[in-house]
C-alpha positions in Angstrom: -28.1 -33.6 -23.9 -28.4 -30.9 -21.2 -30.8 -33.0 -19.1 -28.1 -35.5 -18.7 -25.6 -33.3 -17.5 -25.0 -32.0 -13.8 -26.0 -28.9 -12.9 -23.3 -26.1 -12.4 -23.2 -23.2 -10.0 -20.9 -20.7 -11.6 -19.4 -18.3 -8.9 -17.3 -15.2 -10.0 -17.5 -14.0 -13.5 -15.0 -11.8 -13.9 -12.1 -12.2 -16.3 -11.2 -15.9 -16.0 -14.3 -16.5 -15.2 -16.7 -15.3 -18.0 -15.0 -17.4 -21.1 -14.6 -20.5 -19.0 -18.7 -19.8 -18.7 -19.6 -19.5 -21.9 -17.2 -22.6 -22.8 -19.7 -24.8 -19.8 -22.5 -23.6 -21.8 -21.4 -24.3 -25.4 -20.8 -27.7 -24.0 -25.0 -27.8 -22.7 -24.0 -27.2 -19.0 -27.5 -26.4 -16.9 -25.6 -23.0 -15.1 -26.8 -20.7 -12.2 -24.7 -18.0 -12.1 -23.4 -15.8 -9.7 -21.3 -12.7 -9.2 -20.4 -10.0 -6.8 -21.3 -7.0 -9.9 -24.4 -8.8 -10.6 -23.8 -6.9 -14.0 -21.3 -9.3 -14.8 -23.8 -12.2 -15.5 -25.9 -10.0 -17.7 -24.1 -11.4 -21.1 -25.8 -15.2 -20.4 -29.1 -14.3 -18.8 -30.5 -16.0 -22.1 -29.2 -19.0 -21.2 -28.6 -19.7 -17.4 -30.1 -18.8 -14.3 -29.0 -16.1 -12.3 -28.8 -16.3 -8.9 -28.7 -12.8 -6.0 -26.5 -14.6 -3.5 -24.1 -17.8 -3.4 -26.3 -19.5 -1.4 -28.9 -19.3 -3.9 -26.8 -20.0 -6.9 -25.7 -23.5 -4.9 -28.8 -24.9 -3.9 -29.9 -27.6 -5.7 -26.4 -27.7 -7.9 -24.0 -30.9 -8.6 -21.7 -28.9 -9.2 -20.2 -25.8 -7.9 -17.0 -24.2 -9.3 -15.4 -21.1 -7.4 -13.0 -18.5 -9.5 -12.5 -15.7 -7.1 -9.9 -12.9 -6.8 -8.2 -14.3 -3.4 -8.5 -17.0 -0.4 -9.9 -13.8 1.8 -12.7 -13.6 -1.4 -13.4 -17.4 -1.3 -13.7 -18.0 2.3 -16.7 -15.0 2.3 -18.3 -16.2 -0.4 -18.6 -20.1 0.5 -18.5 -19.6 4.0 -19.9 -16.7 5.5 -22.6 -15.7 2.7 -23.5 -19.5 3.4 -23.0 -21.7 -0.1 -21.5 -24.1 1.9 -24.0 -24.0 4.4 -26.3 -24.3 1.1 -25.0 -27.5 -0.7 -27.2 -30.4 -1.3 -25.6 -33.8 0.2 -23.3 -35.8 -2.6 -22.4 -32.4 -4.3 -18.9 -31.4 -5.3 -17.1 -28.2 -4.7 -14.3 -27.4 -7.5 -12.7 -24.2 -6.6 -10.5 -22.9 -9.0 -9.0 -19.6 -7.8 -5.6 -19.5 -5.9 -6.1 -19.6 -2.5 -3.3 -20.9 0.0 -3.0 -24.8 0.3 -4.1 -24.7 4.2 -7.5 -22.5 3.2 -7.9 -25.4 0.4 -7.6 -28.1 3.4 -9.9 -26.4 5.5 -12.6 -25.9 2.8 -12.4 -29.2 2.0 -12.8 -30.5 5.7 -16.2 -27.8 5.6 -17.5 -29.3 2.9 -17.2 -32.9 3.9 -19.0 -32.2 7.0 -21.7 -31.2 4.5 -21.9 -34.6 2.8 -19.9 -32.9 -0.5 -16.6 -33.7 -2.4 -13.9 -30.9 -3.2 -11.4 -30.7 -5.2 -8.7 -27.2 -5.5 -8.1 -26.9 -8.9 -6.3 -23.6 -9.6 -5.3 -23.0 -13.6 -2.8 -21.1 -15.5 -2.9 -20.3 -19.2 -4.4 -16.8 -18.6 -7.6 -15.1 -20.3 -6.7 -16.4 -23.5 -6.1 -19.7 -22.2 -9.7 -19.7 -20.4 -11.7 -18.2 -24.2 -9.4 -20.9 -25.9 -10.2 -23.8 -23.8 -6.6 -24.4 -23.1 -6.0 -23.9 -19.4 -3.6 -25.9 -17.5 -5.7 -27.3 -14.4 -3.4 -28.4 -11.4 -6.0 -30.3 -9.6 -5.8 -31.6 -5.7 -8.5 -34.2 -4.4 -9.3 -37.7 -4.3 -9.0 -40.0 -7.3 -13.3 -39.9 -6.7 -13.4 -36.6 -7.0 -11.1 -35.4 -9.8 -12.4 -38.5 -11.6 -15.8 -36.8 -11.2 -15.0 -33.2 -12.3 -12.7 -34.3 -15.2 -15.4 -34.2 -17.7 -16.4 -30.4 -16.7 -12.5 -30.0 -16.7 -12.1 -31.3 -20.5 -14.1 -28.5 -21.6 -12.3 -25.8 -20.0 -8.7 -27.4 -20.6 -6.5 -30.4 -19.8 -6.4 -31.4 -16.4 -3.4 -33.0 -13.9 -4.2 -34.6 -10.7 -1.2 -33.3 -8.5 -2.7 -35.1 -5.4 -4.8 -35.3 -2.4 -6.9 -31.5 -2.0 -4.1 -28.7 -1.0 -1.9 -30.3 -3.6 -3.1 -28.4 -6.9 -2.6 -25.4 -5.0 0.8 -26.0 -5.0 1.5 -27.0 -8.3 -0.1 -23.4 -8.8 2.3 -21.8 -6.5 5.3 -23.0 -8.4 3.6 -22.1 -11.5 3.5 -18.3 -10.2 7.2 -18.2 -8.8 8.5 -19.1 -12.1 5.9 -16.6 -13.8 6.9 -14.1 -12.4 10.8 -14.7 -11.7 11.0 -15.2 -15.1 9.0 -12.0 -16.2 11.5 -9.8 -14.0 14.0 -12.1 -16.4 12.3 -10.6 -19.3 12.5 -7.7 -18.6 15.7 -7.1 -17.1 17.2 -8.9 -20.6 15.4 -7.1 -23.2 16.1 -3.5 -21.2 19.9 -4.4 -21.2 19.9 -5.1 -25.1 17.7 -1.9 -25.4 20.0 0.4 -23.3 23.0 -0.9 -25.8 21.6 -0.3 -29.1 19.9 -3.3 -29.9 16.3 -3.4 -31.3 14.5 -5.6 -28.5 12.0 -7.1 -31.4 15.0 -8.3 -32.9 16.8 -9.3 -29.6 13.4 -11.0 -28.6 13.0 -13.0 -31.8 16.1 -14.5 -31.5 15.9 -15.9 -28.1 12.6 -17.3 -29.1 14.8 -20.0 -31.2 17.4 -21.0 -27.8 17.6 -22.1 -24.7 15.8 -18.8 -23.6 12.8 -19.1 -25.5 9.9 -19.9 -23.5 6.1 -18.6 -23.4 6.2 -15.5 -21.1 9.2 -14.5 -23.8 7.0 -15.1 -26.2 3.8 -13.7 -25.2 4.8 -11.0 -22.6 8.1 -10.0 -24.2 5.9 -8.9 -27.2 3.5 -6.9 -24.3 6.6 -5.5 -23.2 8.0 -4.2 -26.9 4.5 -3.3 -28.2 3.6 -1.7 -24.1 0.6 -3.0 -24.2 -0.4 -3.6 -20.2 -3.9 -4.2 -20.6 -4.4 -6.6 -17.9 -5.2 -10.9 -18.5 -3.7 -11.0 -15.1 -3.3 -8.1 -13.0 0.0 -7.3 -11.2 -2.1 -6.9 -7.9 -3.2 -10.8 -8.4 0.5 -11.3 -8.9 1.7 -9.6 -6.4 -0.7 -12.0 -4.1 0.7 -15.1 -5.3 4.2 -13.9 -4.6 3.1 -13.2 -1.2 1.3 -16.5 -0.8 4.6 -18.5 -1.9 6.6 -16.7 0.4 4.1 -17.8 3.0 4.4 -21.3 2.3 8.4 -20.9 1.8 8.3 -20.1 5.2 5.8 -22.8 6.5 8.3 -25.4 5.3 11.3 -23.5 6.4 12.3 -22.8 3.3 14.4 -19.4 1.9 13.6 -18.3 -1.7 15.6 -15.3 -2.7 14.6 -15.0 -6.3 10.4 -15.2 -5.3 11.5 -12.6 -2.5 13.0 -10.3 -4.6 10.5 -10.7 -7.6 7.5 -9.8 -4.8 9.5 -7.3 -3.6 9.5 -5.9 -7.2 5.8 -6.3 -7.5 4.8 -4.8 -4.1 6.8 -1.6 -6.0 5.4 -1.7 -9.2 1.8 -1.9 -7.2 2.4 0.8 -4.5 3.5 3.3 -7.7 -0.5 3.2 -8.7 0.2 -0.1 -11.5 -2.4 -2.8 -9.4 -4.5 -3.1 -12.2 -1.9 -3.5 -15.2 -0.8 -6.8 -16.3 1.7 -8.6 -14.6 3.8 -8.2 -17.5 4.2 -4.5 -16.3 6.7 -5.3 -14.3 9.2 -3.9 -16.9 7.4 -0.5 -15.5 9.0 -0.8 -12.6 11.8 -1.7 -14.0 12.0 1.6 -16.0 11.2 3.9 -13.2 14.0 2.2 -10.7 16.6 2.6 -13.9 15.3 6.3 -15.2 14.8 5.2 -18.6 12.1 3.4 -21.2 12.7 -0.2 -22.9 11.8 1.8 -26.3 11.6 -0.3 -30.0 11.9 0.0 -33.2 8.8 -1.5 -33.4 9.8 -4.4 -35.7 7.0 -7.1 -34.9 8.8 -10.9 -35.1 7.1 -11.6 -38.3 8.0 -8.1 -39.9 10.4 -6.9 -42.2 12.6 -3.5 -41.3 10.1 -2.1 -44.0 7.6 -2.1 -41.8 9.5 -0.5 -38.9 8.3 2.9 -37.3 10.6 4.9 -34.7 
């Protein structure tokens, strides 16, 4: 099966990165891998090739997928440590961080000149999402092209064409404003119902069954309650979506209080040492503006008052 399958170059394998790896090579993916911390690749030296450089990792690829930390991170990588340069004619580029849609444009316009396809396919669903195989993709290209990278897409998660490339990154950039509006939401609620007595476990599993309920209640309102800020996506990564909205707010002329006030919240919570928490820390920065901790009486959703520890 694997000899009938394009060849993937696998560049940055770092959080998201790693599981949506090992999911290409579950499926029988041929992978050259990649990564800044070379140590990084170590876990699948077994069972792809590893590569010291992007340019090495591309050559001879049908395939190349980019998840990097920011546009700044991507434009080094494929352009000046050369994988562009490096691409074999008829390849296609999928990158799949979140970058800004005019970086996305540019790429793309690079790549062509190089005889390659690209397509900007940023993803939400987080680290869980990437191990599970369930990541949103929000993907920008030709019909050609996404048609061509929807069976590498299948593996990793279920894929939308937005439309031509620039366009995923967009979809990705509304994605993030109403992350992270609605975790300042979150927060902001559960703290108030705290403050006046009421057990936030509680207060959260009840919302979870109205109009209020929604994923980052779910998921993140539980970080919040059980302060667990281990990071699936850091605030710093966040913080640089925030500022990459705002960006494009004002490219179109646009004024977006909510975004501006949730980055300003972030750029807080960052600048008070938090980079590397997850973005659901943004209660912390919460608590320290307000003088005071969200607290629990620790009843889980699925727990009795039994079970409860002060």
């Amino acid at each position: 099966m694997t000899n009938n399958l394009p060849r993937i170059a696998f560049l940055g394998i770092g959080l998201m990165g790693a599981p949506m790896t090992r999911n290409l090579l579950t499926a029988g993916y041929p992978m050259t891998l990649w990564n800044r911390t070379a140590s990084k690749c170590e876990p699948f030296a077994g069972e792809a090739t590893i590569a010291g450089s992007p340019a090495e990792a591309v050559a001879g690829a049908d395939i190349v997928i980019t998840m990097l930390e920011n546009g700044a991170v991507v434009e080094d990588v494929l352009v000046a440590q050369g994988a562009l340069a490096a691409l074999q004619s008829g390849a296609l580029v999928i990158d799949m961080s979140s970058v800004q849609p005019s970086l996305a444009r540019r790429l793309a316009g690079l790549a062509a000149e190089r005889g390659a396809g690209f397509v900007d396919a940023p993803v939400s669903g987080g680290t869980l999402g990437a191990v599970e195989a369930r990541l949103s993709i929000m993907a920008g290209g030709s019909e050609a092209d996404v048609a061509r990278a929807r069976p590498v897409f299948e593996v990793l998660g279920k894929c939308t064409r937005i439309g031509p490339v620039g366009a995923g990154q967009l979809a990705k950039l509304a994605n993030q404003a109403i992350v992270g509006i609605t975790i300042g939401a979150v927060s902001e609620a559960l703290l108030l119902a705290a403050k006046g007595g009421a057990d936030p476990a509680a207060v959260r599993e009840a919302l979870m069954g109205g109009f209020a309920g929604s994923r980052i209640l779910e998921l993140h309102g539980q970080r919040m309650i059980d302060r667990d800020f281990a990071p699936g996506a850091p605030a710093r990564i966040q913080l640089k979506d925030m500022r990459m909205i705002l960006d494009e707010a004002r490219a179109e002329g646009l004024t977006l209080p909510l975004a501006q006030q949730t980055h300003n919240e972030y750029l807080s919570l960052v600048a008070n040492g938090h980079s590397d928490v997850d973005h659901s820390g943004l209660l912390l920065e919460l608590e320290h503006l307000n003088g005071t901790l969200l607290g629990s009486l620790g009843r889980g959703p699925k727990e009795d008052s039994s079970n409860s520890k002060n």
